[in-house]
N, C-alpha and C positions, 0 to 999 in steps of 0.2 A: 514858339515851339522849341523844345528844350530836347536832344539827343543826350542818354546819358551810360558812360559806361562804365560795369562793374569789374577788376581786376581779380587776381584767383584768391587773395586773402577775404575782399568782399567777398566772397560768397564759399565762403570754407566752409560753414557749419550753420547750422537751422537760427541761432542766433547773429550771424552775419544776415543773414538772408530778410530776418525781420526785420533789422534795422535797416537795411535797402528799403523794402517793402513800405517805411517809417518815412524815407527818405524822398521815393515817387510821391507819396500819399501826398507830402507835404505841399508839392508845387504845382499847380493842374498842366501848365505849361510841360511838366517832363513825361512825353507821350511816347515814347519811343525808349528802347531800356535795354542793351545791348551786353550779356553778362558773356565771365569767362567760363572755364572748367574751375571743379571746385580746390581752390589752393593749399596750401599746408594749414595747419590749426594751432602750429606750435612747431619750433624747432624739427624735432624728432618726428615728424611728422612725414608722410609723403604726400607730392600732388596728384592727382588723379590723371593729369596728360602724360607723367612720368611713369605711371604703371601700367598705364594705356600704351605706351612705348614699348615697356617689358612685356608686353602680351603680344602687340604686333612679330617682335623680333623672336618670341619663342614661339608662338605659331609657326614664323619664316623657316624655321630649323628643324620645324616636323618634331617640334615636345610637345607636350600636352601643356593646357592651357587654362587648365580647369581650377586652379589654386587660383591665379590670378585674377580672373574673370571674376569670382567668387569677391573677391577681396575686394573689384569694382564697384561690383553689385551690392555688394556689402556698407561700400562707402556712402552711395544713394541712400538708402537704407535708411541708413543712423540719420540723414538730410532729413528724409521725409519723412519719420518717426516724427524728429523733434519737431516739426511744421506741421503733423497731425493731417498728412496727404500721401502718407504710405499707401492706404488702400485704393486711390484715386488714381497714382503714377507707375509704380513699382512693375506692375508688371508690364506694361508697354513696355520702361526703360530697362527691363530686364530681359526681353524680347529682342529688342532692339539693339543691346550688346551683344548674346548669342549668336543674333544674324551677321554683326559683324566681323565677329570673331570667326564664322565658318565663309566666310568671304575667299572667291578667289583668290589661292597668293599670285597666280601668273606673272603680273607684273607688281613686282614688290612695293612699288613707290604709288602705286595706285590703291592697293590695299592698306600701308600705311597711315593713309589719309585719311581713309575711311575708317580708321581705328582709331587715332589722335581727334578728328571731328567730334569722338562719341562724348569726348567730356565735354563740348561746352553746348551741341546738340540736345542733350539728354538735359544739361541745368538749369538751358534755359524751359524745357518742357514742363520741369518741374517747379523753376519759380513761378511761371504761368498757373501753374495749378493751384500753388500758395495765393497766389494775387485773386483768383476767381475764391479761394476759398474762404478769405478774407472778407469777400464781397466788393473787391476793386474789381469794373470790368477790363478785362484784359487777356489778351491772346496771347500763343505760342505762333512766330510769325517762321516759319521756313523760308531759308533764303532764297533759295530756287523758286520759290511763291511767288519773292517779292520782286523777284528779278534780279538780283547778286548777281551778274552774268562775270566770268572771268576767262581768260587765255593764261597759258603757259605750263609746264608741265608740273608733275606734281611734285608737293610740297615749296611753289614759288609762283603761285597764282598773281594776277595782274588783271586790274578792273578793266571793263570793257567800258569803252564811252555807254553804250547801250544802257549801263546799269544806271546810270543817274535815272534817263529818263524814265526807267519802269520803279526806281526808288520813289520818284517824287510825287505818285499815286499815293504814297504810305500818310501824305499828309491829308488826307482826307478819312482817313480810318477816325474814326472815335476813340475808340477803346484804346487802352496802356499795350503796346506792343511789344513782348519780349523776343529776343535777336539775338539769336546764339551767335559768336563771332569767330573768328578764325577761320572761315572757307566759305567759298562760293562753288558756283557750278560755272560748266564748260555748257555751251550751245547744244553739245550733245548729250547732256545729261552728267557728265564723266563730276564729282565731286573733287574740288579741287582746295588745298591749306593753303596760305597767303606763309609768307616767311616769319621769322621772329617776331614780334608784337603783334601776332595776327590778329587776336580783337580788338587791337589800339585801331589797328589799321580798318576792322571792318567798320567799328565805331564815327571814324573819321568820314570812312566812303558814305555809311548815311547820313550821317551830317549834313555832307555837301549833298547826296541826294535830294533831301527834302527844303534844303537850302535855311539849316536850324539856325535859329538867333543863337543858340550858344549849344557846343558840345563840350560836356563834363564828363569827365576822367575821374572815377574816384577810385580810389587805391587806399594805402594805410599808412601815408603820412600825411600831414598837414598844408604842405607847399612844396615846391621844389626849391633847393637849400644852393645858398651861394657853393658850398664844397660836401663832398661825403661824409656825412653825419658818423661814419665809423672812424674815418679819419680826424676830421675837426668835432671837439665837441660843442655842440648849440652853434653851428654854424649860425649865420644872418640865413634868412629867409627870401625867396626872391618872389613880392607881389605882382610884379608887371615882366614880361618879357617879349622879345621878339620871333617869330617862327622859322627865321634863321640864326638867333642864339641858341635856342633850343635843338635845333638841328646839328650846330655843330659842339653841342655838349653832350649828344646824344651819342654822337659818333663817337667820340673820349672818353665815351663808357659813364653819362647818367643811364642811371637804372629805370628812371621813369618814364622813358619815350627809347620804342627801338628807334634809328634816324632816321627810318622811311614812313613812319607810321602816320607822322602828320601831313606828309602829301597831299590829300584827300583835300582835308581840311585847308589847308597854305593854299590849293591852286583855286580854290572855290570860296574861299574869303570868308572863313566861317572861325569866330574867336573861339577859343579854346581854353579852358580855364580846368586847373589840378585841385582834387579836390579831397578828405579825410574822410571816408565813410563813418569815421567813429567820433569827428570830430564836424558835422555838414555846414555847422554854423560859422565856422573858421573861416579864414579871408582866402583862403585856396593861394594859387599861382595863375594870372592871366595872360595868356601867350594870345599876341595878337599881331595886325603885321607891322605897325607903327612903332617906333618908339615912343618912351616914357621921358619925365622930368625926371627920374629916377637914375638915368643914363648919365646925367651932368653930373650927379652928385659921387655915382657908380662908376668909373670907366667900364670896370670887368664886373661884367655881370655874373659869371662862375668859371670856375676851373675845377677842372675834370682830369683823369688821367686816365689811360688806360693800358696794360702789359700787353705783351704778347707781341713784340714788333722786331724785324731783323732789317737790317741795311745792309746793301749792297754799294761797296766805294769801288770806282773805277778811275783810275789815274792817265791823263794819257798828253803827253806836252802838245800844243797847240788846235788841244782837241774843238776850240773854239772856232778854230778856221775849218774845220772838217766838216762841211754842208752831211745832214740827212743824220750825222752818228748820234745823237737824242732818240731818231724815231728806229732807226736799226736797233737799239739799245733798249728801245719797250719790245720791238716787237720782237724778239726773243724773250720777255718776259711772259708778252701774250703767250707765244710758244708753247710756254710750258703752263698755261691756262691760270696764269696769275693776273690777280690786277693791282697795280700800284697805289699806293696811299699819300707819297710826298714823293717831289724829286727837288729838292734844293741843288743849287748847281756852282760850279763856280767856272774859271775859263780854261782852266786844265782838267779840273778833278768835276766829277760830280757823284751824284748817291742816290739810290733810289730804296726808299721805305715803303717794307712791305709786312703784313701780319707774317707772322710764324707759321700759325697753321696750314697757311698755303702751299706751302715747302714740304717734301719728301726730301730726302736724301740724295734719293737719283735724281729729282730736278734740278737741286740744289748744284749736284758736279757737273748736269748737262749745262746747267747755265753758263758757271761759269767756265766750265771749258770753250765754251762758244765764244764767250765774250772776250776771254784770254786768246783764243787765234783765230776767230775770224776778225774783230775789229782791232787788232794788232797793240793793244792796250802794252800802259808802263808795269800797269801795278790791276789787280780785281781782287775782291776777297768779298767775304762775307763774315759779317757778325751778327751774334743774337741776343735775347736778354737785356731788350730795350723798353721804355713805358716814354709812351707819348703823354707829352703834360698841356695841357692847353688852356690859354686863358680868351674868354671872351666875352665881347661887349659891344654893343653898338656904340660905346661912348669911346673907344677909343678912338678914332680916327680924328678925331677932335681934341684931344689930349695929348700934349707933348710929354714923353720920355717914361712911356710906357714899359717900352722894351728894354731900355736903362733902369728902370725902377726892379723890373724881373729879374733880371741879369746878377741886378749887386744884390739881391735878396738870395738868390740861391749862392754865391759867389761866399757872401757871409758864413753860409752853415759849410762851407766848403764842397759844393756841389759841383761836378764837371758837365757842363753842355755841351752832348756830342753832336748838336745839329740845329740851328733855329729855321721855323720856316713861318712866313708871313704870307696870306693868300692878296690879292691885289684889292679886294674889299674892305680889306683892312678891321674885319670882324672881330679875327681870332688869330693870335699868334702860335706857332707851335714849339716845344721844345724835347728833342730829345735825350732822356736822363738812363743813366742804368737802371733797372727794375730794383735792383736793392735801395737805389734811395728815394724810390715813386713818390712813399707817402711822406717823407722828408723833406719833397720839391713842392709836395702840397702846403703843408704846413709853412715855409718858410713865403709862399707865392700869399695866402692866405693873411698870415698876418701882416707881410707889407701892403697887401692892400685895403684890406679889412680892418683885424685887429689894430692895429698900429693909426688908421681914421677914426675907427672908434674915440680911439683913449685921447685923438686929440680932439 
């Protein structure tokens, strides 16, 4: 039994949809079909969850909502025209958007949910519909049906143990099950969105529900790519990977897994394999929890980069010998309801890397005022306009002068290194670069590992 899930390019437009439809047809094993909201069509385009967004927040403000809504409703529409199941859906989904739209705003983050849900709610109803109309048998599976049971408040839902076991009934179903992603429900009914890659993530939770031989991912590239295909052109392709490569490439900003999405999947031992809706017959990307012969040949499986990171340097002589000042020195960072990303250290000085976004202004001088006179520091400051570069690989650990090979590759193009950080797994090294030269420290990481094996 095959779990399989479609991303928002999949199923943008009535000819995305068929070739899904092309796609289940093909395999009897893929019984379970877990789609997003419908995605852009083209540049110029917008997504259905982003105008779903502009509707929740103009309701919020007490405007009128009726242009938007329309413009939703609209987008179904032109779906179920070209799929020839307009008159079968439309007005349920059309129903079913109004109702949400006049939804309590009481609590804003509850109502939110229930307006963001509608895209990928409504899609899957209507690819259900395409499927029966086809004459594949197949349902529209509600997740509160199937038991999605979740905790946490909204917009950061978190699977209940509960939900495997009322998931793992869905293996007895017959029929093609379609499974809108992105939210579950609360024990009390309360409708609850999962965070960033929410249908990656609901995708995953069934997986592991039904305990699937394989959950596919198909999106609109072919594999996931040694480096950013905008940055490197025809990068290498990566066929095999591991579910902690993937994770901390995820977090360094790949676009094709949020970091927490494979969770599900990782703690329930269920292979994971990326795949081209436009391209099915392709070799994909197989993440699984082993490594590959591929690793020997490969130290760095990808490098990834991501902006948006500030550090904090704290100088203080003998700071070494001062029992407790590391855990005083996060918990003013808690304080201010941040959470760390790196703390590379050294025995006077240390540094803690944090995202940008987490910072105001005001936290930013409460911090360090604090840290400037109650921990009696030489020196504290703050800097910003940083991009973390990371290179990882199961193969490195096994590979002598990895970090020497990095080092004098950026060092060539004249790159300054404001930080390395190495985890004790020794997966992924980190380094951090100014943001002006992100994709410069790619390119140069790139082709010393890459380019430059190639050619010999």
């Amino acid at each position: 039994m095959k779990v399989s899930k479609f991303g928002g390019t999949s199923v943008a437009s009535g000819n995305q949809i068929e070739q899904l439809a092309n796609i289940i047809s093909a395999d009897p094993e893929r019984r379970i079909v877990v789609v997003s909201a419908p995605g852009k069509r083209d540049d110029s385009d917008l997504k259905v969850t982003d105008m779903l967004i502009t509707l929740g927040e103009k309701r919020i403000k007490g405007e009128s909502v009726e242009d938007v809504l329309a413009q939703v409703v609209e987008r179904y529409r032109t779906i179920a025209q070209e799929l020839g199941v307009e008159k079968t859906v439309m007005e349920n989904i059309e129903a079913d958007l109004q109702a949400r739209a006049a939804f309590s705003v009481e609590d804003e983050g509850v109502f939110m949910d229930q307006i963001k849900a509608a895209g990928e709610d409504n899609n899957a109803k209507l690819i259900a519909a395409y499927f029966h109309h086809t004459g594949m048998k197949a349902s529209y599976m509600n997740p509160r049906e199937a038991g999605l049971l979740v905790s946490g408040e909204a917009g950061n839902a978190q699977v209940l143990d509960d939900a495997y076991e009322s998931l793992a009934e869905l293996k007895d179903r017959k029929e093609i099950l379609v499974f809108p992603g992105f939210f579950g429900y609360k024990k009390d009914g309360q409708l609850v969105t999962f965070p960033r890659g929410g249908s990656d993530i609901t995708g995953a939770i069934v997986a592991a529900g039904v305990n699937a031989e394989l959950y596919e991912n198909f999106t609109d590239v072919d594999s996931v790519c040694v480096a950013n295909p905008k940055v490197i052109d025809n990068p290498e392709e990566i066929q095999r990977m591991t579910y902690r490569e993937m994770r901390e490439l995820s977090y360094a900003g790949f676009a094709v897994f949020h970091d927490v999405a494979l969770i599900p999947a990782f703690r329930h031992g269920i292979p994971v394999k990326v795949k081209n809706t436009n391209n099915p017959e392709g070799k994909g990307t197989l993440i699984t929890a082993e490594k590959s012969e591929a690793h020997d040949l490969y130290p760095i499986t990808g490098i990834a980069a991501d902006s948006g990171f500030s550090i904090i340097y704290v100088r203080k002589y003998l700071m070494n010998r001062e029992v407790g000042f590391g855990r005083r020195l996060l918990e003013m960072v808690e304080d201010e309801g941040i959470s760390y990303e790196h703390l590379p250290s050294g025995i006077d000085d240390t540094s803690v890397v944090l995202r940008t976004s987490e910072f105001s202004l005001d936290s930013e001088n409460r911090l360090l005022t604090r840290i400037q006179t109650e921990m009696d520091v030489d020196d504290a400051y703050i800097e910003h306009g940083f991009t973390m570069l990371m290179l990882v690989g199961e193969g490195m650990k096994e590979t002598v002068g990895i970090a020497a090979q990095a080092t004098k590759a950026l060092s060539k193009v004249g790159i300054n290194i404001e930080m390395i950080n190495q985890g004790p797994s020794e997966v992924s090294l980190a380094f951090a670069v100014k943001e002006r030269v992100g994709d410069e420290a790619i390119k140069a990481i790139y082709d010393e590992f890459y380019a430059k094996q190639l050619n010999d």
